[in-house]
C-alpha positions in Angstrom: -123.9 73.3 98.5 -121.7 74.2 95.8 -118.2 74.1 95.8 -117.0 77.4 95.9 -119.4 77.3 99.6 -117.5 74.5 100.7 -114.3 76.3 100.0 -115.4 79.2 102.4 -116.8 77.2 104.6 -113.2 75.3 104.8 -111.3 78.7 105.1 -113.3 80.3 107.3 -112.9 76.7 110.1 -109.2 77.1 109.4 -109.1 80.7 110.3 -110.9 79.6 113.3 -108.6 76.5 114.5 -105.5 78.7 113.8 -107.0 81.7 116.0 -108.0 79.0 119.0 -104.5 76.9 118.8 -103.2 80.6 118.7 -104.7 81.7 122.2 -104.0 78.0 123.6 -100.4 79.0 123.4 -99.0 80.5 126.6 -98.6 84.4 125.9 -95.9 85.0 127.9 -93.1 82.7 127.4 -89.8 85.1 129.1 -89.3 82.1 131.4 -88.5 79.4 128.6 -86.0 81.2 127.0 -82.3 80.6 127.2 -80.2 83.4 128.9 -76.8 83.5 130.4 -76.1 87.2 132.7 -73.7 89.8 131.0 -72.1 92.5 132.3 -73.7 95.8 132.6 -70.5 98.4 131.6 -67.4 97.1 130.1 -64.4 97.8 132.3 -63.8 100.9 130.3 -67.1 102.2 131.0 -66.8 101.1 134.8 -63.6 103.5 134.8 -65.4 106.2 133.1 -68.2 105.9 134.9 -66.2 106.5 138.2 -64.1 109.5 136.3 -67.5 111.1 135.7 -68.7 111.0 139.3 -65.5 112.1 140.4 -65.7 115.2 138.1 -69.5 116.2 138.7 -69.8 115.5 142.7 -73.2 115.3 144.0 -74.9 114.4 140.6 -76.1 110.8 139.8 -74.7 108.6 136.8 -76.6 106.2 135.1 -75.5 103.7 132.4 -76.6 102.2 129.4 -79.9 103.8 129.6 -82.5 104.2 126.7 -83.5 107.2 124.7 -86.8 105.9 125.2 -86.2 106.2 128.7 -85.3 110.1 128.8 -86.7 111.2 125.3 -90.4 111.1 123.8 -91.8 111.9 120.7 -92.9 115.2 119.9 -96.8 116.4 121.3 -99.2 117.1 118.6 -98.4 113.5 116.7 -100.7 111.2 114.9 -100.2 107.8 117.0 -99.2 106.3 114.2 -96.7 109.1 113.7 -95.6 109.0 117.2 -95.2 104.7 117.2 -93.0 105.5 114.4 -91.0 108.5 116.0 -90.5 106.7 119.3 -89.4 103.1 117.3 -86.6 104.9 115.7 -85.0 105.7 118.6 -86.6 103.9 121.9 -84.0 101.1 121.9 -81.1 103.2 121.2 -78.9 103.6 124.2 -76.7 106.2 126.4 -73.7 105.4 127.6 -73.9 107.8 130.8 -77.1 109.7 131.4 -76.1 112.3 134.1 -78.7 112.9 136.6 -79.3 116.0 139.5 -80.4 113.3 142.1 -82.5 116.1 143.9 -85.1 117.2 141.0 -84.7 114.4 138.5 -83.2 116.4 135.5 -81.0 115.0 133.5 -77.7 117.6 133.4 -75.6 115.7 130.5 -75.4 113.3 128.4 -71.9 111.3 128.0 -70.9 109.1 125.1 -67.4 106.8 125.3 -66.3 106.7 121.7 -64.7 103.7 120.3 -63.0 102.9 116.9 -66.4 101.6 115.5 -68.0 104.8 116.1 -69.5 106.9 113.0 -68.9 110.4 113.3 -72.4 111.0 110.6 -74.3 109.0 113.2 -72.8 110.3 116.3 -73.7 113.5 114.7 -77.2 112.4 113.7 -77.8 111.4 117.7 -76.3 114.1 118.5 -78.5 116.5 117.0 -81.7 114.1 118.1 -80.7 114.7 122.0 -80.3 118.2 121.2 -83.7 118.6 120.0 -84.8 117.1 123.0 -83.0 119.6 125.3 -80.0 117.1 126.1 -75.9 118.5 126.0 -73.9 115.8 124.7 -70.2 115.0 125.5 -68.5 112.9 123.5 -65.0 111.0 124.8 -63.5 110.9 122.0 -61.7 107.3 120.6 -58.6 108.2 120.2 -58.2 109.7 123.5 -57.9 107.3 126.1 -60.3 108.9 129.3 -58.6 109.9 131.9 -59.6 112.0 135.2 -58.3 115.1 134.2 -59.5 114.5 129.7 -63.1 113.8 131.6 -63.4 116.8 133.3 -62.1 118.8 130.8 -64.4 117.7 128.6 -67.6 117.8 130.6 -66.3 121.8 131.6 -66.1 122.7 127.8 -69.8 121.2 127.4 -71.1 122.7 131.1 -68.8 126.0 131.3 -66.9 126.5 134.9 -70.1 125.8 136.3 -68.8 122.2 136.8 -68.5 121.7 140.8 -65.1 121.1 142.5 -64.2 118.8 145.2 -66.6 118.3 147.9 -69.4 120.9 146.8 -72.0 120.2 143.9 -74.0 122.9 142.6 -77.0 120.8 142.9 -77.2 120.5 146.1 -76.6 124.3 146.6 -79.5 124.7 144.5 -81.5 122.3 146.5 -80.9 123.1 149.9 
């Protein structure tokens, strides 16, 4: 054998080793790392949270919620286009997604501002959600939310549709 045979030879047992210590090695190893619990809303977001349910009766809020988990990438995609699409935005989150409980659709999207906010990319998420069919309200950070700022905002996005005490349009629709 010559030397430049060996040389393969040598390369191609490495690449073999490494690919069998690889798959010796547990795949799954969620357990071992370290993790300490964290709140899900910030007390802020606990108030708003509660100022939007008291403004839109009858609907369902959830928080911190994905735009992969209410948004896909356009039909008609390469899947290498749509891998790229849906990484761009997947782990981006919601502050409040707001939910008709009775058929699933999402009625409004709510964002809680803060000072560290960018009005280009607010605007540039903004305008993504729209495409996908999604009205965003924005609480703005220099307001500080309260009942009556919530539901005034959340009317200017929904019109007087938005329900009033103890009747929700939803569930007029549904029953």
């Amino acid at each position: 054998m010559n030397g430049q045979t060996i040389l393969i030879l040598l390369v191609a047992g490495a690449v073999i080793a490494a690919f069998a210590i690889l798959n010796a090695l547990p795949r799954r190893q969620l357990a071992r790392l370290k993790v300490r619990p964290k709140p899900l809303m910030t007390p802020a977001e606990r108030r708003v949270c509660l100022m939007i349910e008291r403004a839109m009766p009858g609907a369902r809020v959830h928080s911190q919620v994905s735009m992969g988990a209410i948004m896909n990438p356009a039909k008609g995609l390469s899947r290498s286009e749509w891998w790229t699409t849906f990484n761009k935005f997947s782990s981006k989150r919601v502050d409040f997604v707001v939910e008709d409980p009775h058929s699933g659709q999402v009625i409004l999207l709510v964002e809680l501002d803060d000072r560290s906010h960018d009005r280009r990319n607010d605007t540039d998420r903004d305008a993504l959600t729209r495409h996908a069919g999604y009205t965003t309200v924005r609480l703005p950070a220099g307001e500080r939310p309260t009942q009556t700022s919530v539901e005034r905002h959340i009317e200017a996005a929904l019109g007087p549709a938005l329900p009033r005490a103890d009747r929700s349009p939803w569930q007029a629709t549904q029953a």
